[in-house]
N, C-alpha and C positions, 0 to 999 in steps of 0.2 A: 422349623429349622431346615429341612431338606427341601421345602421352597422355598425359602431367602438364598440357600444353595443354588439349586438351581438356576431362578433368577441373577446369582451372579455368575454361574457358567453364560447362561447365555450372553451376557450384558461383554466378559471376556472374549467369548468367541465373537463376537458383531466387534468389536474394537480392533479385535487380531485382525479382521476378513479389511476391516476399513482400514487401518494401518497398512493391510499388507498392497492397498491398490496404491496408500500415498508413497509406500517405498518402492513399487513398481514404478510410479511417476518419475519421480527421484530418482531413479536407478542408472549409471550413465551408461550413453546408450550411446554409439558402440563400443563395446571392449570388446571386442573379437574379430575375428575377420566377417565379411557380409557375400554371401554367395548370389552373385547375379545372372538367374539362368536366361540364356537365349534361345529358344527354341528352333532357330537355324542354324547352318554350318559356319564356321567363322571365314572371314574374308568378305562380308558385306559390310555396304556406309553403315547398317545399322550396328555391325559389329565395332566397328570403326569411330562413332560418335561417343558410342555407348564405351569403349574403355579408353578414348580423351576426357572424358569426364569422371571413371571412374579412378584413373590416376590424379586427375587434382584433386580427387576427393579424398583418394587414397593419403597421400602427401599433406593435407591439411588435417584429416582425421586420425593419422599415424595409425592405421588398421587397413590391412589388404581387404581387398572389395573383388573376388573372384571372379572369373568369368566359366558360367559353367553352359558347355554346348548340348544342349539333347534335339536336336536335329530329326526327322521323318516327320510323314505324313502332313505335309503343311504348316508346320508349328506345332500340332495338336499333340504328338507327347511329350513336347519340354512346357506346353500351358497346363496340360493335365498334372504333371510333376510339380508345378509349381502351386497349383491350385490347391493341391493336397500338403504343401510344405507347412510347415508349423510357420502360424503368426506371431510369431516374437521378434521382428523384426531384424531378421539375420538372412532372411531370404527375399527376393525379388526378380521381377520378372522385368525383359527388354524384347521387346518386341515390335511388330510392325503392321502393318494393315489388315494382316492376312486375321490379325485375332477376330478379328469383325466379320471378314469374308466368308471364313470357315463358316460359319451360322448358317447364311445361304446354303453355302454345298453340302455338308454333312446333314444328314438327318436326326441324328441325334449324336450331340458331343459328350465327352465325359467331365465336362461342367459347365457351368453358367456363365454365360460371358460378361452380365451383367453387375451376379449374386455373389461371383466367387472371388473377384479382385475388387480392390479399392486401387482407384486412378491418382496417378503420384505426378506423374508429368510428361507432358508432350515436348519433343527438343528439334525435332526437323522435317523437312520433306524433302524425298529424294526422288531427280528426276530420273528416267529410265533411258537407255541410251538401246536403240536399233540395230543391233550390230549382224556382219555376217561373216562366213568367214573371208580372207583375203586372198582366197582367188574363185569367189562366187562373181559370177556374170550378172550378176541388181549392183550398179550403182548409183541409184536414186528409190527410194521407196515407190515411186510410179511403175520402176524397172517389174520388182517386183508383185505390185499389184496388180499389174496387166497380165503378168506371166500365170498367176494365181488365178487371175479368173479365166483364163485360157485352159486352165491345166488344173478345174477342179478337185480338189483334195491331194495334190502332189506336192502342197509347198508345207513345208513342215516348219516349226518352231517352237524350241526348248523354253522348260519354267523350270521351277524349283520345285513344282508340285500344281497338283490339282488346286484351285481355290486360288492359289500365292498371285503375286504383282504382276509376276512375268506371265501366267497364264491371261491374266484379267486383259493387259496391255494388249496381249496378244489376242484377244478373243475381240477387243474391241475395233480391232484393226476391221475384222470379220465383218461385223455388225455395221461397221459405217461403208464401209465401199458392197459390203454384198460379195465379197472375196469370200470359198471355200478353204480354210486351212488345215493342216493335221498338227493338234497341239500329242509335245510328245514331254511327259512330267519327268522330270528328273529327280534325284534326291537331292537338293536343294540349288542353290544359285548357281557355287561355285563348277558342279559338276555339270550344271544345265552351260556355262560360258563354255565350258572344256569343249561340251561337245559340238558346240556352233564353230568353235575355230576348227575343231578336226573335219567339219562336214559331215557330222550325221545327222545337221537338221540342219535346213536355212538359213534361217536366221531367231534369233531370240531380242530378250530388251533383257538389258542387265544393267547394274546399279554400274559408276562410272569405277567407284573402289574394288569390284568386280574383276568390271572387263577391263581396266586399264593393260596390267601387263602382260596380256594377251595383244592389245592393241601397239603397244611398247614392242611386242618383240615381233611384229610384223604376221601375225596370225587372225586377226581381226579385224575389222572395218566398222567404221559407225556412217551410216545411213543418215539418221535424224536423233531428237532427242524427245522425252515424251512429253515434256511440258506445256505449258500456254505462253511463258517464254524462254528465251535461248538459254543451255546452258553456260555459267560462266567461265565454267573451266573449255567449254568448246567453245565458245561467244560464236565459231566461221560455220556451226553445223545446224542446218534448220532444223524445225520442229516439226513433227511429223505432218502437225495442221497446216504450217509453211509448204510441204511437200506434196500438200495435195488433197491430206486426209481432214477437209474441213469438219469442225467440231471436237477434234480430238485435244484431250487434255488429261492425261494422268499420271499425278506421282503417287508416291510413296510416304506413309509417315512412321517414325519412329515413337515407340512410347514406353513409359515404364508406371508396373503396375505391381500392388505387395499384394498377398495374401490376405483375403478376406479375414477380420480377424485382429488385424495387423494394428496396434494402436497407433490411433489417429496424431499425437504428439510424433512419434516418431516420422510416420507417414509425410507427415508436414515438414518435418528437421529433413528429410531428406528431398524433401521437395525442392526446401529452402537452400539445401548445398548444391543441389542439380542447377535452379537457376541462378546462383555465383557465378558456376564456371558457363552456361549455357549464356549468359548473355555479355561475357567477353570477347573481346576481339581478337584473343587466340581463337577461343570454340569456332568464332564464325571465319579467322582466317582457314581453319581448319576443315572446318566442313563445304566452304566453296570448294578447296580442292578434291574434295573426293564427290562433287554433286550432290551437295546436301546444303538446302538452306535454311537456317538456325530460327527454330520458331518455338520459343518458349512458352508454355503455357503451364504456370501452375497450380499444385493440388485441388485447390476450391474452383476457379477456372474452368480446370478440366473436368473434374467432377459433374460440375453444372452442364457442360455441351454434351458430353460424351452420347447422351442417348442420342442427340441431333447427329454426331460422328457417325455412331454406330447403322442410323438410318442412311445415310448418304451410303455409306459404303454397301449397304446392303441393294441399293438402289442401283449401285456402280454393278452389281451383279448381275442382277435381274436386268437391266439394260442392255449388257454387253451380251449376255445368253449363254454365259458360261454355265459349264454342268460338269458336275462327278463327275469321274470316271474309274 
């Protein structure tokens, strides 16, 4: 008797455990609001993409899709927060290049860049714009590369950080002409613009949703733009390769990624909401104006490149000669 009991405890619990995954399956997903962390300061195109998107989502999903900022060190503790966020698919992460880059410069992160996210979707690349401020003496990126290698280590220019776009751009500048720079990190984009218009550094590259109202209210200057070709919203401003610096080509890409853990159904449903609005002709009128061109690529897509991503970028490193600091 007390094992035919048993036997059916157990026969109970295996039914309970497998019921309770098909009413997880089943369970609708979302009722609640979804916190979307960025791991930069707000006021970048990635900020900028990422909640055009997160408002039609919002509006069609009738649940708020939050933007939460944790900002420092490169990305690294809004990836680290996010990394550790419960997988029940109420959290997500919006990020940008830099999740990659970091790997090169840091020695050891506080997680896997590879282990701890599952890749949900890729939405743009954005190009980097040269700017300086508006009463600096370079008006031609030549201006200032001749005066750089005239004037080793005197010509300075702001990033968002160690590792981030704007140090990379900026370092590669280095690398191809043989120009000495002084890269000086800021805490993130927004404040790295601030201080290129004030002059306490040369010049920086900042995202065009960045620098515009800096450029808008007559404190900034754009030089060139960092792509392979022109920007749209600039179309009259050459490329930096155009200016001089043959070989040079670097944007920016936007991407979003859930917590390890994270069920794959959901993962995908939100894939599949991201590329609705992502390959509309709002998304994309939207994103040429802020320098960013709409390149969707979803869940399984990006899953399958990603380690090919992850290598380029790593390779964008090591080529340019950037290092910690």
């Amino acid at each position: 008797m007390e094992k035919k009991l048993t036997s059916i405890g157990i026969v109970v619990l295996m039914t309970s455990l497998l019921l309770g995954k098909v009413f997880a399956a089943d369970t609708p997903w979302p009722d609640r609001a979804i916190t979307l962390i960025q791991p930069y300061a707000p006021g970048t195109a990635t900020d900028g993409s990422a909640r055009y998107i997160a408002n039609q989502i919002s509006e069609k999903w009738k649940v708020p899709l939050v933007m939460d900022h944790r900002a420092g060190a490169n990305g690294i503790i809004g990836t680290e927060l996010a990394a550790r966020a419960a997988p029940d698919g109420y959290t997500f992460m919006i990020t940008s290049t830099g999740y990659f880059t970091n790997e090169a410069m840091v020695a050891k992160l506080p997680y896997d860049p590879i282990k701890s996210f599952i890749p949900v979707a890729k939405v743009g690349a954005v190009q980097l714009m040269l700017v300086v401020p508006s009463n600096s003496p370079f008006n031609s990126v030549k201006d200032l590369i001749d005066f750089a290698k005239a004037n080793p280590g005197k010509v300075s220019y702001a990033s968002g950080g160690n590792g981030s776009s704007q140090h990379l751009a900026g370092s590669m500048i280095s690398t191809l002409t043989g120009a000495q720079l002084l890269h000086v990190p800021y805490k993130g984009q927004v404040p790295a613009a601030v201080g290129t218009s004030t002059g306490e550094v040369h010049f920086s590259f900042a995202a065009i949703t960045t620098a515009r109202p800096l450029i808008q209210a007559g404190k900034m200057r754009i030089l060139a733009a960092s792509g392979a070709r022109r920007s749209t919203s600039y179309p009259d401003i050459p490329t930096v390769a155009e200016a001089g610096v043959t070989g040079y080509d670097y944007v920016a890409n936007t991407f979003f990624f859930a917590p390890s853990g994270t069920p794959l159904h959901i993962v995908q449903k939100f894939s599949e909401a991201i590329g609705v609005v992502a390959r509309g002709t709002g998304y994309k009128d939207f994103t040429t104006s802020i320098g960013m061109e709409a390149e969707f690529t979803g869940h399984s897509e990006w899953s399958a490149i990603m380690g090919a991503e992850r290598q380029r970028w790593l390779q964008v490193v090591r080529a340019s000669g950037a290092k910690a600091e």
